[in-house]
Structures are given as structure tokens and as C-alpha cells.
C-alpha positions as CSV (number, residue, x, y, z in Angstrom):
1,X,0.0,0.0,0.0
2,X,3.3,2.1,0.1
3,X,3.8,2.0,-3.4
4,X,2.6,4.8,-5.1
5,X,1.8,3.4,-8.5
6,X,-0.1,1.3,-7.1
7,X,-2.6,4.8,-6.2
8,X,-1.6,6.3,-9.5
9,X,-3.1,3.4,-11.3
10,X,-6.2,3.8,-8.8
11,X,-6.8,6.9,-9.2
12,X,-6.9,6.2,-13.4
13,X,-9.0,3.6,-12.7
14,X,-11.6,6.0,-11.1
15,X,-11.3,8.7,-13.5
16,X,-12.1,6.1,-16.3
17,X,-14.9,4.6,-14.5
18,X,-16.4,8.0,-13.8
19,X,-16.0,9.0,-17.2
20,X,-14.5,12.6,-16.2
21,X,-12.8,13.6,-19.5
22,X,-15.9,12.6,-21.9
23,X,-18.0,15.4,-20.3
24,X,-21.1,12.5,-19.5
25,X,-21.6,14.2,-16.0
26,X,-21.5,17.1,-16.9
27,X,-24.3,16.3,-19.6
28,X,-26.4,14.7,-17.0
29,X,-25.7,17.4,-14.7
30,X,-27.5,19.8,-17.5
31,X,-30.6,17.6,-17.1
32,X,-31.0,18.6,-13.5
33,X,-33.2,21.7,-12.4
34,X,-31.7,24.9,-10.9
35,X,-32.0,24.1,-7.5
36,X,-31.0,20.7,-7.7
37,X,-28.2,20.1,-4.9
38,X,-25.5,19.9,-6.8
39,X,-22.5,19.1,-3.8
40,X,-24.3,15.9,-2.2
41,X,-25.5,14.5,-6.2
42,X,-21.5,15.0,-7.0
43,X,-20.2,13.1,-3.5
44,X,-23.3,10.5,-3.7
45,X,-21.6,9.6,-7.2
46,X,-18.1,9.5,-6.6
47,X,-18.8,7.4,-3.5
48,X,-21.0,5.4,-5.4
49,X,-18.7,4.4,-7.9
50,X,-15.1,4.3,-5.3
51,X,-17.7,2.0,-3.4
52,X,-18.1,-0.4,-6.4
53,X,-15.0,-0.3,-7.3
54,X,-13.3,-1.6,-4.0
55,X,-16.3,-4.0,-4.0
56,X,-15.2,-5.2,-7.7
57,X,-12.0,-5.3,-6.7
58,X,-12.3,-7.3,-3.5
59,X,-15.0,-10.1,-6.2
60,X,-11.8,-10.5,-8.9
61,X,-9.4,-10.9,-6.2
62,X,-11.6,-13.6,-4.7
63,X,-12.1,-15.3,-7.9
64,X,-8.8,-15.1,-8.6
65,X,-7.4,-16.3,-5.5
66,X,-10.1,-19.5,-5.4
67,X,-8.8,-20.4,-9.1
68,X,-5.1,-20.8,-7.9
69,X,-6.6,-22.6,-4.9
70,X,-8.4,-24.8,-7.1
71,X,-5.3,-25.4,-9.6
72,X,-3.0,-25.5,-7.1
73,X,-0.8,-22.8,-8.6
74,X,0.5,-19.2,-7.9
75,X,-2.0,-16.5,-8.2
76,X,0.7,-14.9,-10.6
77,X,-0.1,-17.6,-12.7
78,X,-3.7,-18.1,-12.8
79,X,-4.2,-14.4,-15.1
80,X,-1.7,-11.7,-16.3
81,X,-4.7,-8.6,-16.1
82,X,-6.6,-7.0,-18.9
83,X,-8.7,-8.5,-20.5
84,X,-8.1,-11.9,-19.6
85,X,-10.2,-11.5,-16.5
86,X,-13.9,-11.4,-17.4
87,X,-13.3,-13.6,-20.6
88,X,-10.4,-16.2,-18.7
89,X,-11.3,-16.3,-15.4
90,X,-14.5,-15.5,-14.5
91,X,-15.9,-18.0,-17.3
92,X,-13.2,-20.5,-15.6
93,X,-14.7,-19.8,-11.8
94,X,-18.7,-19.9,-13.5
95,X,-17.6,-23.2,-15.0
96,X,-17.0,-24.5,-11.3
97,X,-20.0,-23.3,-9.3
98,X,-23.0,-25.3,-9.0
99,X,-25.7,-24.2,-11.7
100,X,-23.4,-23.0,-13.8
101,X,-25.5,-22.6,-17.0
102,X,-27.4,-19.8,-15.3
103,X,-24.6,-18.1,-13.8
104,X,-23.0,-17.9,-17.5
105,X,-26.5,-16.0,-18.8
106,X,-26.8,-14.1,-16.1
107,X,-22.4,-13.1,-16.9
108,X,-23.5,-12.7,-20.5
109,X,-26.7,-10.7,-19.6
110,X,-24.2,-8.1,-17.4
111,X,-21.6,-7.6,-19.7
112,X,-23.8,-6.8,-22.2
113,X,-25.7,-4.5,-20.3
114,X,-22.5,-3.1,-19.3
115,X,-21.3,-2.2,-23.2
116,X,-25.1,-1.1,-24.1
117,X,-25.2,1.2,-21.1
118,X,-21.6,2.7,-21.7
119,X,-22.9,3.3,-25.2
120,X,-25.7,5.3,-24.4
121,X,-23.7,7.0,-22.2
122,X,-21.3,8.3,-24.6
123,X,-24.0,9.3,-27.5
124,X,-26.0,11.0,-24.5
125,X,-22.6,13.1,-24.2
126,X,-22.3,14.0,-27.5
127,X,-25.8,14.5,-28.4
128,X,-26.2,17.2,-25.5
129,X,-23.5,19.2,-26.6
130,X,-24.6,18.8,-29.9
131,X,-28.2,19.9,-29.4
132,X,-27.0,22.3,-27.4
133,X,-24.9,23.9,-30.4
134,X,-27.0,22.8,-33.3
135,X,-30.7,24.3,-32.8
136,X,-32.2,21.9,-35.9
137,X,-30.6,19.2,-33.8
138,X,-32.7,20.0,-30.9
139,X,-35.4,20.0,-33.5
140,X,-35.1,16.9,-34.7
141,X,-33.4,14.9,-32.2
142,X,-34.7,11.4,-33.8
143,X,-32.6,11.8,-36.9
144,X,-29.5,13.8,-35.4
145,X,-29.6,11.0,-33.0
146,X,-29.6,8.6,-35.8
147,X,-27.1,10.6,-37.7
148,X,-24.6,10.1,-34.8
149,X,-25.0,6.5,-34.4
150,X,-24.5,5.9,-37.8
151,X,-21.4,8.4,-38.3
152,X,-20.3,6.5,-35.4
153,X,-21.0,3.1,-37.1
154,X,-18.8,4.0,-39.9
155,X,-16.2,5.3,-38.2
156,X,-15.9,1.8,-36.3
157,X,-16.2,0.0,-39.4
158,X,-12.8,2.1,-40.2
159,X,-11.3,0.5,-36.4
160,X,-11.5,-2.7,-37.8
């Protein structure tokens, strides 16, 4: 806990998850009303989300720690990080728990919630500012909306 890249890497970790340099708070911030209180919705969120993250944290650790329990090998050696963990091992720990069809859906069901959710997220952001610029695209927020997602669509197709 001494180690300071450890906290730097922490700290990343939380400005990713809250999403601070795409500008989606702020964009649900301009949803609120006037008097809406501003201070406790900002600490209710940022506790929100340090609380899941220690709590995801503490689950993968678990998992991990169970599979090199289970195998009989050095955590080291059960996953290296990235992506490895909710494709490698948590699909390795569902396989091991009783019912584990329906723990698979239910894994399936959350990760794709997870990527639709994040989605939204990020055309919400850039939809506000651009209504916010663009009066027709306040207008006609079906079609700029539309527009978007399919600008965005090509622009993936190019990623590939």
C-alpha cells in the first residue's frame, strides 16, 4: 500500500470509470433543475462508484485467489490482467459453481448490459453538446440521434 503506482493506477482507474474527460456528468448534470443540490449528487456519485470499485475489486481478487486454490498454482499464474479477467477467469470460476449454465447468462446478460449502457452513455454526451450547439438538432433529435449512431458506425467500421 506504500507503493505509489499502485494509487496512481487507482486513481486512473476511477477517473475512467467516472468518465470525467468525456464530459457524460456534466451532460447529465444539465438535465438537473436549478435548484437541484448539486454538492451531495456529486459526493453521492463519486462514493457510489469508489464503493463499487473496491467491491469489484475485492470479487476479482476472490475469484482469482479461489482459481489458484483450485489449480493448485501461484495467483501470478492463474491471469496476467486486462482483459483476460472477465473472458479467462471469471468464465473459468462460472464453470466450477454449481448451476453453472445460469450463472453464464446471467455473466452474459451483465456484460452486455454493461457495453449497451456505456454506449448510451457516450452518445448522451455528445448528443447534449450537440443539441445544445446545433438548434435543428434539438429539433429533430430522432434523426441527429440517428445521424450520430451511424457516423459512429462508420467510423468503427474504419477500427477494424
Amino acid at each position: 500500500l506504500l507503493d505509489l503506482e499502485i494509487w496512481l493506477e487507482a486513481m486512473s482507474q476511477i477517473f475512467f470509470s467516472l468518465s470525467i474527460a468525456q464530459g457524460i456528468m456534466i451532460a447529465y448534470g444539465s438535465f438537473c433543475e436549478k435548484s437541484a443540490p448539486v454538492k451531495t449528487n456529486t459526493l453521492v456519485i463519486a462514493f457510489t462508484n469508489c464503493g463499487f470499485s473496491v467491491f469489484a475489486g475485492l470479487v476479482v481478487f476472490g475469484v482469482i485467489g479461489f482459481l489458484a486454490k483450485q489449480e493448485d498454482t501461484p495467483v501470478s499464474a492463474v491471469v496476467s490482467g486486462g482483459t483476460g479477467l472477465a473472458f479467462v477467469v471469471f468464465p473459468a470460476a462460472i464453470d466450477t459453481m454449481p448451476a453453472s449454465p445460469l450463472f453464464a447468462v446471467l455473466f452474459f446478460i451483465m456484460l452486455l448490459t454493461l457495453g449497451v449502457c456505456s454506449a448510451f452513455a457516450l452518445l448522451e454526451a455528445f448528443n447534449t453538446v450537440l443539441y445544445d450547439r446545433v438548434p435543428w438538432c434539438d429539433r429533430h433529435k430522432s434523426f441527429s440521434t440517428l445521424a450520430v449512431c451511424f457516423f459512429g458506425f462508420l467510423v468503427g467500421l474504419l477500427m477494424t
